[in-house]
C-alpha positions in Angstrom: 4.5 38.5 3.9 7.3 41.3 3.5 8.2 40.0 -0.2 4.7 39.8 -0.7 4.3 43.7 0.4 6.8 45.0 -2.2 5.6 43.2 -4.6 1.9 44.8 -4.3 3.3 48.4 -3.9 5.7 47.5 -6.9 2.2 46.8 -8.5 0.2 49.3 -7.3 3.4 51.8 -8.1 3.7 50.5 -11.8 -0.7 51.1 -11.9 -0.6 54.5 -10.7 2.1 55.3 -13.1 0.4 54.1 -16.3 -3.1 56.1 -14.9 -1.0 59.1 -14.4 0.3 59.3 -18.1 -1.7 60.0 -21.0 -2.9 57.7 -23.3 -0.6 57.1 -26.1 -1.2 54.4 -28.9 0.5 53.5 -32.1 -1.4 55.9 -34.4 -1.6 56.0 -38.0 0.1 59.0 -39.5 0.1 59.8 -43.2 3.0 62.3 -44.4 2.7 64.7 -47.4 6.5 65.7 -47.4 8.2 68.6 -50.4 11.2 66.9 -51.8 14.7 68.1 -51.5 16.0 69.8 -48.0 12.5 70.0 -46.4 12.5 66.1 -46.3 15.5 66.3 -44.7 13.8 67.7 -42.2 10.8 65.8 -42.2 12.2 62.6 -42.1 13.5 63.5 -38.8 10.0 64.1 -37.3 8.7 60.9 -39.0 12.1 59.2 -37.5 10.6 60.0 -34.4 6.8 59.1 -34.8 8.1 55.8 -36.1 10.7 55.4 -32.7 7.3 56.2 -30.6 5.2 53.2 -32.1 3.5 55.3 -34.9 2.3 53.5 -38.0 3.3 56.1 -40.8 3.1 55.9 -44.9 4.7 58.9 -46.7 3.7 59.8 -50.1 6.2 60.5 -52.8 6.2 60.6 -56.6 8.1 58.0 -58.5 10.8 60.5 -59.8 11.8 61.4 -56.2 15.8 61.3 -55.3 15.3 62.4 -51.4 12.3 60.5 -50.4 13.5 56.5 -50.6 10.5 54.0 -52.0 11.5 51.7 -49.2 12.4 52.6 -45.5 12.7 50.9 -41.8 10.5 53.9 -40.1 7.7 54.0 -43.3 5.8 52.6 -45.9 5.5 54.6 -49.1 2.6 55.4 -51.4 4.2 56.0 -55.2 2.2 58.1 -57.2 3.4 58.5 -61.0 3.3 61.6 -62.7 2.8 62.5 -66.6 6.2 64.6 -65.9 8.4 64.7 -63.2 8.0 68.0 -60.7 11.0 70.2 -62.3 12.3 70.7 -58.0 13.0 67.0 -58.3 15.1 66.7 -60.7 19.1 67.1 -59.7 20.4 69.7 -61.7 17.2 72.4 -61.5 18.4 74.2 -58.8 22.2 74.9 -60.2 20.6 75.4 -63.8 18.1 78.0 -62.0 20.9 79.7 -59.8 23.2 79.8 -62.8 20.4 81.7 -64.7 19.5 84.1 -61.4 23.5 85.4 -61.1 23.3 86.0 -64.4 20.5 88.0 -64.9 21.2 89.9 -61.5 25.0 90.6 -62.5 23.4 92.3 -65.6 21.4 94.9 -63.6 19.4 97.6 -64.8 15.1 97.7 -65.2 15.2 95.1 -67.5 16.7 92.6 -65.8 15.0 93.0 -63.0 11.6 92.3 -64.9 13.5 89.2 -66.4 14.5 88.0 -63.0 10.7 87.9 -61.8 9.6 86.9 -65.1 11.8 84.0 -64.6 10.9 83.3 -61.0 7.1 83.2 -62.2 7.5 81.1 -64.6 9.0 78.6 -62.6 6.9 78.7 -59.4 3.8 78.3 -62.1 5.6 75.3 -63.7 5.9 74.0 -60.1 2.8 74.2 -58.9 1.3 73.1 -61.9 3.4 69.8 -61.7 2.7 69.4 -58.1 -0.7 69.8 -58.5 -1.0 66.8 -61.0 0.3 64.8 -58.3 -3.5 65.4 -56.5 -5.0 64.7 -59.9 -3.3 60.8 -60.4 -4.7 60.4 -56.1 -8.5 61.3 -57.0 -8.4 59.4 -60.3 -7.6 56.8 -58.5 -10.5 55.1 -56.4 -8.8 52.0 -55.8 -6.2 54.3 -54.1 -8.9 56.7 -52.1 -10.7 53.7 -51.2 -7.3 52.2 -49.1 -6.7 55.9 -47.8 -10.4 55.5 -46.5 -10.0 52.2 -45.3 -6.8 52.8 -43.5 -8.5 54.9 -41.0 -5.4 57.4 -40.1 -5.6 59.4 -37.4 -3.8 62.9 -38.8 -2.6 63.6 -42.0 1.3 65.7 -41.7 1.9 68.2 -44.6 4.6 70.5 -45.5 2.1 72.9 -47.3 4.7 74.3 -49.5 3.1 72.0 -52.3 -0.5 71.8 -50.7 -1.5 68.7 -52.4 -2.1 66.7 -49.1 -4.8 69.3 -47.8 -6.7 69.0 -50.5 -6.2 64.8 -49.3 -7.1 65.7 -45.7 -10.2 67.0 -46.6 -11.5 64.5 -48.3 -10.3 62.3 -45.8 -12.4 64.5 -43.6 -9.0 64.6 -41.2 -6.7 66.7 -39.0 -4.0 68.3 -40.2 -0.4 69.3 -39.1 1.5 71.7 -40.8 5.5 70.8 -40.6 6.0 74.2 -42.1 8.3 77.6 -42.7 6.6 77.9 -46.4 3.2 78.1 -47.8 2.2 78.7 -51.5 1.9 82.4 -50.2 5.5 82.6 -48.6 6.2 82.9 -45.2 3.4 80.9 -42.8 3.1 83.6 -40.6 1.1 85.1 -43.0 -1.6 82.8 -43.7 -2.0 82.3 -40.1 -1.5 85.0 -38.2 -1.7 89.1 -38.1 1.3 90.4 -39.7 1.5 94.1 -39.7 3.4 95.3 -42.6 4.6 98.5 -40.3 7.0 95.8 -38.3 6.8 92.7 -40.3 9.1 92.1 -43.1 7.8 90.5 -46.1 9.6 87.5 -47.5 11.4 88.2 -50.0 12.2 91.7 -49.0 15.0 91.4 -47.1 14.3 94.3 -44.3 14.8 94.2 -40.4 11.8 94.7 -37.9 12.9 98.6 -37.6 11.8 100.2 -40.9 12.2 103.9 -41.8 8.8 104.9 -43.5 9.9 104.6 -46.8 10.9 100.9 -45.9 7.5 100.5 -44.8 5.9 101.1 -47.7 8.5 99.2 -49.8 7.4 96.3 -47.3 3.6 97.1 -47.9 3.8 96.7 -51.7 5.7 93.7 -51.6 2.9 92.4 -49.4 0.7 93.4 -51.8 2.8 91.7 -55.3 3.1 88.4 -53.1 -0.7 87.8 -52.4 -1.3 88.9 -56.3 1.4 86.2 -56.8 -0.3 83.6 -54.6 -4.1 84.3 -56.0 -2.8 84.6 -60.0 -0.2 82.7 -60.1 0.1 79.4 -57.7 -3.8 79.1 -56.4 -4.8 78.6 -59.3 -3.7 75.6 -59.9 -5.0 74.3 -56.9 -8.3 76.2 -57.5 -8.9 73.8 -60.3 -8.4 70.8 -58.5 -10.7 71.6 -56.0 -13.5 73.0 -57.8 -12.8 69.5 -60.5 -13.4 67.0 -57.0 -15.1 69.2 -54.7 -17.2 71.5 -56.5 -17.3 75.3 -56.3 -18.5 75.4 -52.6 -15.1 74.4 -51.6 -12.3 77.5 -51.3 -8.8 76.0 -51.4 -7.4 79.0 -49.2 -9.6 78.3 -46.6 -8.9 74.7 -46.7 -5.1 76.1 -46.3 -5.7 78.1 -43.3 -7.5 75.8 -41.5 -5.1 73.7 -40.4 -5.7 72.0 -36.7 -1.9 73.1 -35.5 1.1 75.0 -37.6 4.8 73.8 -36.3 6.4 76.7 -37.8 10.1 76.2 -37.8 11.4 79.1 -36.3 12.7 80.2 -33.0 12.4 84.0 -32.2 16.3 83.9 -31.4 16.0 83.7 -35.1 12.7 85.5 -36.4 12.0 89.3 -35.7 9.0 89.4 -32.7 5.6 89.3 -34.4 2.1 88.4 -34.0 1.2 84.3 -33.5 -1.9 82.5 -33.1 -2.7 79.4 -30.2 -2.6 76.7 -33.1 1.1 77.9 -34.0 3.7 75.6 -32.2 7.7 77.0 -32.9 10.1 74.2 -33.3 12.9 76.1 -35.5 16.1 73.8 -34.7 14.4 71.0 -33.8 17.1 69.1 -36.6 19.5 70.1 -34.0 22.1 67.8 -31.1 25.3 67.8 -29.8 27.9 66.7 -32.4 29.7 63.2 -33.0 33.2 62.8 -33.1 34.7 63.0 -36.6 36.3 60.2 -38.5 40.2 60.2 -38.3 40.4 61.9 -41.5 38.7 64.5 -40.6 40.1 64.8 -36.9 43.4 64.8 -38.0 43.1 67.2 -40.5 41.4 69.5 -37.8 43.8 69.0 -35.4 46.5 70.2 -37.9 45.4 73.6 -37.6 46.8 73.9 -34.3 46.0 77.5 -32.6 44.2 79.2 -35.7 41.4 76.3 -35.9 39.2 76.1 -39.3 36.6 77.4 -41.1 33.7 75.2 -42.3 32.1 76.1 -46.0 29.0 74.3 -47.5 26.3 75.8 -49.5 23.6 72.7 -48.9 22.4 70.2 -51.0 20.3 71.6 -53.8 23.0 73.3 -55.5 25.7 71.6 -57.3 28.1 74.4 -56.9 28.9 77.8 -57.8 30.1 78.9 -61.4 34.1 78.0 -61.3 35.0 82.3 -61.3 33.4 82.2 -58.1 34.6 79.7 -56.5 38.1 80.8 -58.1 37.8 84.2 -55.7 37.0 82.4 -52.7 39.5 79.9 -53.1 42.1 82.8 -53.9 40.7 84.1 -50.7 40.9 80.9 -48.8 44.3 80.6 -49.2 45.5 83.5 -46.9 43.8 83.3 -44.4 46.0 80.9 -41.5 43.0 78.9 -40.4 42.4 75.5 -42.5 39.5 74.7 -44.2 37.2 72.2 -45.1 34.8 72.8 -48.0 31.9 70.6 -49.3 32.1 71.4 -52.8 31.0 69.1 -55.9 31.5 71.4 -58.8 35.1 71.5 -60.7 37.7 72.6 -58.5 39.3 75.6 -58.7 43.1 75.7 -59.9 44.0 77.9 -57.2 43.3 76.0 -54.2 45.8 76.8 -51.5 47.4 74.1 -49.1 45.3 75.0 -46.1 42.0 73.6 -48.1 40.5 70.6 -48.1 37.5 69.9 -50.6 34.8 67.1 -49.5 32.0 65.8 -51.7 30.0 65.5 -48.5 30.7 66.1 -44.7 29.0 65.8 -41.8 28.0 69.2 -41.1 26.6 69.6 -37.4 29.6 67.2 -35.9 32.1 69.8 -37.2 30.2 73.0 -36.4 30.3 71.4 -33.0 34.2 71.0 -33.0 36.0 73.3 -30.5 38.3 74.3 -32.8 36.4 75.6 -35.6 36.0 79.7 -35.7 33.6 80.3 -38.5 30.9 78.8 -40.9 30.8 80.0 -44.6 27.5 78.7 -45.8 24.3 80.2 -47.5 21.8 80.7 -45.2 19.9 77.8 -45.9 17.7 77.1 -42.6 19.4 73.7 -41.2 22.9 75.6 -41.5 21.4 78.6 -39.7 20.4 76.7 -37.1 22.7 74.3 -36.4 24.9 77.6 -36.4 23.1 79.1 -33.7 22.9 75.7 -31.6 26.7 75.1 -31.7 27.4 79.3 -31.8 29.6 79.8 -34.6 29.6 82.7 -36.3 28.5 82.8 -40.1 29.5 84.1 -43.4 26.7 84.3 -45.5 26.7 84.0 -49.6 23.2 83.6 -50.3 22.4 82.1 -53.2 17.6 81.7 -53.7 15.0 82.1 -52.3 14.5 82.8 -48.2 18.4 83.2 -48.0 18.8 86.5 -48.5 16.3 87.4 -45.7 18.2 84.5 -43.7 21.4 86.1 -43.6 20.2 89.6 -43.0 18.6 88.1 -39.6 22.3 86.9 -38.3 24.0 90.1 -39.7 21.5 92.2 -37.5 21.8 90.5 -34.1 25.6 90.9 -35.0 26.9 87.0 -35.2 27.5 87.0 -38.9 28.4 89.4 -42.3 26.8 88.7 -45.4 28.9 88.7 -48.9 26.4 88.7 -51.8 27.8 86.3 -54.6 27.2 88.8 -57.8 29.6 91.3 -56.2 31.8 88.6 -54.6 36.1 89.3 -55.1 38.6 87.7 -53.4 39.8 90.8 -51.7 36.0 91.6 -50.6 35.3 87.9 -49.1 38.7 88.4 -47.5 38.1 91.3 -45.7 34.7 89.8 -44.3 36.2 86.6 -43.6 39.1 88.5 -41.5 36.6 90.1 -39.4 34.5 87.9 -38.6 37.9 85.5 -37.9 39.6 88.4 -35.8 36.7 90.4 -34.4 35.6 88.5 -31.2 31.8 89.9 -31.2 30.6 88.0 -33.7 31.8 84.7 -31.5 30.2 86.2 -28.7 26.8 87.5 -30.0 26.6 83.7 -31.6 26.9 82.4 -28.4 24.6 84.4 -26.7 22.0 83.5 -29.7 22.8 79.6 -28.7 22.4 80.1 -24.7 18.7 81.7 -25.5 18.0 79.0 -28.6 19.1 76.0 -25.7 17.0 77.3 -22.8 13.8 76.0 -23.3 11.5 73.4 -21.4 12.1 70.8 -24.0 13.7 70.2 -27.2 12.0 71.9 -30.2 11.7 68.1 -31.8 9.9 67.4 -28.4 7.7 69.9 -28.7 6.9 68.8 -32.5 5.9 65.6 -31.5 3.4 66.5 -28.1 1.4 68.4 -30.9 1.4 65.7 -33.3 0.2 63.0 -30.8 -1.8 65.9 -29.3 -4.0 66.5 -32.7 -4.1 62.9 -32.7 -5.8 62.0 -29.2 -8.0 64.8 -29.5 -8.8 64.2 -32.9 -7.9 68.1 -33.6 -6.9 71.0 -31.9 -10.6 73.1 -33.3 -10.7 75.1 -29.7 -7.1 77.3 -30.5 -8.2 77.6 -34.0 -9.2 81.3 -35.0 -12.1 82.2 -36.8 -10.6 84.6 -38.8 -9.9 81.6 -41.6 -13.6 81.8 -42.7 -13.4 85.3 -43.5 -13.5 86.1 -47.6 
């Protein structure tokens, strides 16, 4: 009768249990992802939805190099364009940087209109491609027709190239946003208030605390983006929708009604702003403890004895920096007494001291997490910044397009890293930065106060991603935190 006993209140134990927890089934999740560094961290999240019994198909375009055909954690829908979407191909973003240093080392009023004529041109060619992708799905009925019959229960979209809203909708589905960018810039804006008196504007690299004259430099940048986002990009998009869905349809709106927005982000990070109950913040959810290094590595790090090493790597877009460049900070490199270990795939400069050691690739967040590393030289791409924080090593910042610049200026403010702009870069002028950050104990210390306040939450960032996903999914939306204000003209 005793064995009998434990047995029932093992049973009874185990029944409670499973009535306690909410119900989670294997779902079926369908994944618009952007090529490039945001699938880097996309895959992760659909690592996990695939490790938690989730069904999920990604979509991808034939000329893809991140985003694999085949995969253990998805299936893959292939769409084929007439021409391949110019971010795709490997060499766009070092032909594009090449051209951006060039024109900005020029200076003077004319450049400066070439520089945005140049950035125009491409994000129009970009969003022109990327909107043929939605084109090839709608012509293809045999295609909607298995969408339809699939029956998925949320539909996950980087909105940088909004192509799967337009999907969702016709799917008449919820919608996750994995998302930092929009076709308008930063998120925050197409979803929240952002006052302009406190807000910096993307691509106006300003702190929260603006003198008046800031202000109003922030307020017409506000003003240039959204004539960039209606005259430029939407457009594009405009077509589709009014081509499938007639003119009743607004493709903004469809845009800002999203059921939830994981907004990579942490406010360790972002300047305090505005938010809205549909906005979750999961900026370092890419984050963990580090691995131990192969023996290559580890000895080579262990051979720096009391001065440790500095870490350099400017991501995985860009090929590498023109060879006068890298010249100076190799020149620069080579006096300082720490070693270093630099991912670099361009031609190697001639004067590379004996203290440097040049990798093709490395594993980044195992060696920001060594204890004997002192500084990170990188260019403010968002994985490196917060992998940066996480581990809290100080940063060097060369930043190179886009959100960088803005990036950098974010660290430099709280203190934990100095920025080195790579048209005025000299040896002796990344020298002197690297020595202070190397010699100047703050910035070790205000990094590590940015990593205690990153670390303390409830639960991990990737955590919190995936409640809302399987959140949307059991509640077939998330309608009731979802503002009215998307509606609005």
């Amino acid at each position: 009768m005793r064995g009998l006993s434990a047995v029932s209140l093992t049973v009874l134990l185990v029944g409670v249990s499973l009535i306690a927890s909410p119900s989670v089934h294997g779902g079926r999740i369908l994944v618009f992802p952007v090529d490039g560094s945001h699938w880097v961290n996309m895959n992760l999240i659909v690592q996990s939805l695939h490790a938690k019994g989730h069904e999920v198909t990604v979509v991808r375009t034939s000329t893809s190099w991140y985003i694999k055909e085949t995969a253990l954690h998805y299936r893959s829908i292939t769409i084929s364009l007439p021409e391949a979407i110019c971010i795709e191909e490997p060499n766009f973003f070092h032909s594009f940087l090449s051209e951006m240093l060039k024109i900005q080392k020029d200076g003077g009023a004319l450049s400066f209109v070439r520089f945005y004529w140049e950035v125009l041109t491409t994000l129009s060619m970009i969003h022109q491609q990327a909107s043929m992708m939605g084109v090839e799905i709608f012509k293809n009925k045999t295609l909607l027709q298995s969408l339809h019959d699939t029956e998925f229960d949320v539909v996950l979209i980087d909105p940088g190239l909004p192509v799967g809203v337009l999907v969702a909708h016709e799917l008449k589905l919820p919608t996750v946003f994995n998302v930092r960018w929009v076709t308008a810039g930063d998120g925050h804006f197409v979803v929240a208030p952002s006052p302009t008196s406190y807000v910096p504007i993307s691509g106006n690299a300003m702190s929260d605390r603006m003198t008046f004259a800031q202000r109003l430099k922030n307020t017409l940048y506000y003003f240039l983006n959204t004539c960039i986002d209606r005259y430029v990009v939407c457009p594009h998009y405009d077509r589709l929708v009014e081509k499938f869905f007639g003119s009743d349809v607004n493709f903004y709106h469809l845009l800002q009604s999203a059921d939830l927005w994981l907004i990579r982000v942490d406010f360790v990070f972002e300047f305090p702003r505005p938010t809205m109950p549909n906005v979750a913040y999961i900026g370092g959810f890419q984050c963990k403890p580090s691995e131990p290094l192969s023996s290559e590595l580890e000895d080579f790090v262990q051979s720096s004895g009391e001065y440790g090493f500095v870490l350099m790597s400017l991501g995985t877009l860009v090929q590498g920096l023109p060879l006068e460049i890298t010249s100076e900070i190799a020149a620069a490199f080579a006096q300082i007494p720490q070693k270093v270990i630099w991912r670099h795939t361009g031609k190697s400069p001639k004067n590379l001291g004996n203290n440097t050691f040049l990798v093709k690739w490395l594993p980044q967040n195992d060696l920001l997490g060594h204890p004997k590393i002192k500084a990170f030289v990188g260019h403010g791409g968002t994985n490196g910044i917060y992998e940066s924080i996480y581990h809290g090593v100080p940063m060097i910042g060369i930043p190179l397009l886009f959100d960088q610049f803005e990036n950098v200026l974010r660290l430099e403010v709280r203190g934990a890293a100095k920025v080195v702009h790579a048209t005025e870069l000299t040896r002796q002028k990344f020298l002197e930065v690297l020595q202070e950050v190397l010699t100047n104990p703050s910035y070790r210390e205000n990094m590590r106060r940015l990593s205690a306040l990153h670390r303390d939450k409830p639960m991990h960032p990737l955590d919190t991603a995936l409640f809302w996903i399987e959140f949307v999914m059991r509640h077939k939306g998330a309608s009731h935190l979802r503002s009215e204000s998307y509606r609005m003209p």
